[in-house]
N, C-alpha and C positions, 0 to 999 in steps of 0.2 A: 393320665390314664394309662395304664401299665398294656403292653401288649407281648402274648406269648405267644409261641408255634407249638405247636404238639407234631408231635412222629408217632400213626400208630397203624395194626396191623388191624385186618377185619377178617373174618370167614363172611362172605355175603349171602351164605347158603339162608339166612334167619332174615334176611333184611330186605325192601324193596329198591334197595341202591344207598348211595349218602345220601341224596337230598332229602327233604322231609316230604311227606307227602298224606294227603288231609286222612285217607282210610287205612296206610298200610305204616309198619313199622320201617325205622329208620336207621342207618348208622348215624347220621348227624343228629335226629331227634336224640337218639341214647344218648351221647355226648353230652348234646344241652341241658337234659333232664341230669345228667350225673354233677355236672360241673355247676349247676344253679344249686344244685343242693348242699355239695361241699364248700362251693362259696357265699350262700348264703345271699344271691342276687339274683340278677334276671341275665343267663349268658348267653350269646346265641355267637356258633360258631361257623369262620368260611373255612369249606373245601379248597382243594388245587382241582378239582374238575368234578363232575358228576358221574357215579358209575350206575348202569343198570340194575334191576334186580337180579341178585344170584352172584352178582360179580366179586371175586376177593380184590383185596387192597394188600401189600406190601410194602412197608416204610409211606405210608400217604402222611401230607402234609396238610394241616389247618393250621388256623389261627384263631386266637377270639382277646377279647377284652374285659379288663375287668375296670369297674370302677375305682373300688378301693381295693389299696395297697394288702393281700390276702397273710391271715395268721400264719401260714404255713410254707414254707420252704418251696419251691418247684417240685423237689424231689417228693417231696413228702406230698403234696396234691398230687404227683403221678402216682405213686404209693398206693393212694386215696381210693384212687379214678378207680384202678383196677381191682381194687376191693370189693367196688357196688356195679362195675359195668358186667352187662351179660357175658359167659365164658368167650363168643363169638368176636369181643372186640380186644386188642391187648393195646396200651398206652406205653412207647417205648420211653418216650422220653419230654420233658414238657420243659419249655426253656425262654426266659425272658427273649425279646428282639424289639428288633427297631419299630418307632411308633407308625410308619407308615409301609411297611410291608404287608406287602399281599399273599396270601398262599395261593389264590389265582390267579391274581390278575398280572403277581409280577413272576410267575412259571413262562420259561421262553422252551421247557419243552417236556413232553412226559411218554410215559414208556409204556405197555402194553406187553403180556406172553399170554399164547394161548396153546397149551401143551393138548396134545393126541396120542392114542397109545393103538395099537393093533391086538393085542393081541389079552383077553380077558385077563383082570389084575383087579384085582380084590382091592389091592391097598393104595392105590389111586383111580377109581373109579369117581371117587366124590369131584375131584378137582382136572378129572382130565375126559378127555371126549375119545371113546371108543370106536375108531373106524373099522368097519367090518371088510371092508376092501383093503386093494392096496393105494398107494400114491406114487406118484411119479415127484419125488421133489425136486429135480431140477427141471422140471416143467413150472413146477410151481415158484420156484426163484427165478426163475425168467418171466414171466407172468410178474413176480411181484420188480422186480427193475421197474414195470411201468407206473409202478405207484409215488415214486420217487421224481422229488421235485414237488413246485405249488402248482396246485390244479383244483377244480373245480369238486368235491367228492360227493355232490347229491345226488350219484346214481345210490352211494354205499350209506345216505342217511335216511333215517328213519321217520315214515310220511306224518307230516305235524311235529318235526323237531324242532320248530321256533327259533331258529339260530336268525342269525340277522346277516351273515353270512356263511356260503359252503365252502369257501375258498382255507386250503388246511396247505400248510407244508413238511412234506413225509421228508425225513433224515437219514432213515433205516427200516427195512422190509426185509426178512430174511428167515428163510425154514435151516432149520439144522435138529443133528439127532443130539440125543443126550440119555443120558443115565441118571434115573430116581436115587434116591438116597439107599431107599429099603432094597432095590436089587443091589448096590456097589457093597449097602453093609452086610448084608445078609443073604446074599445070595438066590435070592430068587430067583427061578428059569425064566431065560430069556432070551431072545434071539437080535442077534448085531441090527439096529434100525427098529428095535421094536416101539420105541418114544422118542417121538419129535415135537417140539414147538417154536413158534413160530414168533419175534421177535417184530414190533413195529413203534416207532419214535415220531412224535410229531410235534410241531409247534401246538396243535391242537388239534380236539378230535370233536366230530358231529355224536348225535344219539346213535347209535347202535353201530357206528361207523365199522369200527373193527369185524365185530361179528360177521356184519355182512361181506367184510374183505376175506375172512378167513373162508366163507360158505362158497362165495365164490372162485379164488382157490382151488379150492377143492373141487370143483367143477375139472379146475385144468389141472390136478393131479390126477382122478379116474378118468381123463380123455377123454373126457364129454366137450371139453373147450379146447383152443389152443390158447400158451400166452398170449398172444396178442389181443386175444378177447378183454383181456383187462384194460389194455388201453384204450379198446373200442367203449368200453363199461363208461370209462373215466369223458371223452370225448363227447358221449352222448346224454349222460345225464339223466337217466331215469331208472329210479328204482326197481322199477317193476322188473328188467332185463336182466339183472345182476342177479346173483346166488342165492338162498335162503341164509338167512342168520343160523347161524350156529350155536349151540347152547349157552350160556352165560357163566355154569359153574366149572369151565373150564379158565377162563379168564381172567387172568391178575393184570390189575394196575399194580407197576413196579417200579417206578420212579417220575422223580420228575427235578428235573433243575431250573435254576434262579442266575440273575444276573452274578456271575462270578463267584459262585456258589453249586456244588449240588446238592443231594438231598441227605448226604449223612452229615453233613455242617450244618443243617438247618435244624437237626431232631439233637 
């Protein structure tokens, strides 16, 4: 029984997350619905992790199986995929692997950005979160030091997330500025710090973890918190205390690596 990984992108703005879910539409539904029809069987496909409604995916990794050995080339079922998948999903690359890999369960780590802009911009308003204040980011990277390391994170999961444990270990937490494409190419007005996002790595993440990391944050960039509040967040353990979630279509899943692999060897 032959097994593949697929590498592919997603706009989550159309979809209730990857996983499937009984009343709303799915990126992993699409998938299985596309792939059972080009192959002509019953396919059901794994994720590298579950993302929210609204959330984008970049370079995400699954896997799935087929029964029988398929007419058609790799290339050409990617080819295929992206013929009948909604405009929202793209299939970078679809490529035999070994019979016992996991696209989740053997990920030792995945990546996270969630971009912010200040100042009204038309041409990323879909994919980024519009702060009407300012922020203090070296508040907020002090504040984020305390996320780092393995610790307990069910003040920052989401109540009924069904995990079987909250214990997560963060590798990387870090705010920095950056420059869009559309202002470097074309010049758009803008001012030094006007887009920042916010990078975090983890062996693994809870439901709604990140968001709530970023909302609260943001608590200690307008001065409403000190850093150290985050540590207090992490030490105490309850949801309720920590920041609100922050909107979802600002948030890409952006990587994830494998034992002795990362994720452009795998697509």
């Amino acid at each position: 029984m032959p097994r593949y990984s697929v590498r592919l992108s997603y706009n989550g703005s159309a979809f209730c997350g990857w996983q499937i879910q009984n009343n709303a539409v799915s990126v992993q539904e699409e998938l299985e619905k596309a792939l059972s029809t080009l192959c002509r069987e019953q396919v059901q496909v794994s994720g590298a992790g579950r993302t929210d409604t609204g959330v984008n995916a970049i370079n995400y990794i699954a896997h799935f199986d087929l029964l029988n050995t398929p007419s058609m080339t790799a290339a050409q079922l990617c080819y295929k995929l992206n013929a009948i998948l909604p405009k929202e999903i793209c299939i970078h690359e679809i490529k035999e692997t070994a019979p016992d890999f996991h696209a989740r369960f053997d990920a030792i780590s995945r990546q996270y950005h969630y971009f912010i802009h200040f100042n009204k911009d038309p041409f990323c308003s879909s994919f980024s979160y519009l702060s009407r204040t300012p922020l203090d980011i070296e508040a907020m990277n002090t504040g984020a030091r305390f996320l780092l390391g393995t610790h307990d994170f069910s003040c920052f999961e989401k109540v009924g997330g069904g995990n079987a444990t909250s214990i997560c270990t963060v590798m990387e937490a870090s705010w920095r500025t950056y420059t869009p494409a559309h202002v470097a190419v074309t010049g758009f007005p803008y001012r030094e710090g006007d887009y920042i996002v916010f990078t975090i790595k983890a062996n693994r993440f809870l439901r709604n973890m990140v968001r709530a990391i970023v909302g609260s944050l943001l608590e200690v960039g307008r001065g409403k918190r000190s850093p150290k509040w985050i540590g207090e967040l992490i030490s105490k353990g309850n949801r309720s205390d920590a920041g609100m979630s922050v909107p979802g279509n600002a948030l890409f899943f952006s990587g994830a690596a494998y034992e002795n692999k990362n994720l452009d060897e795998l697509g």
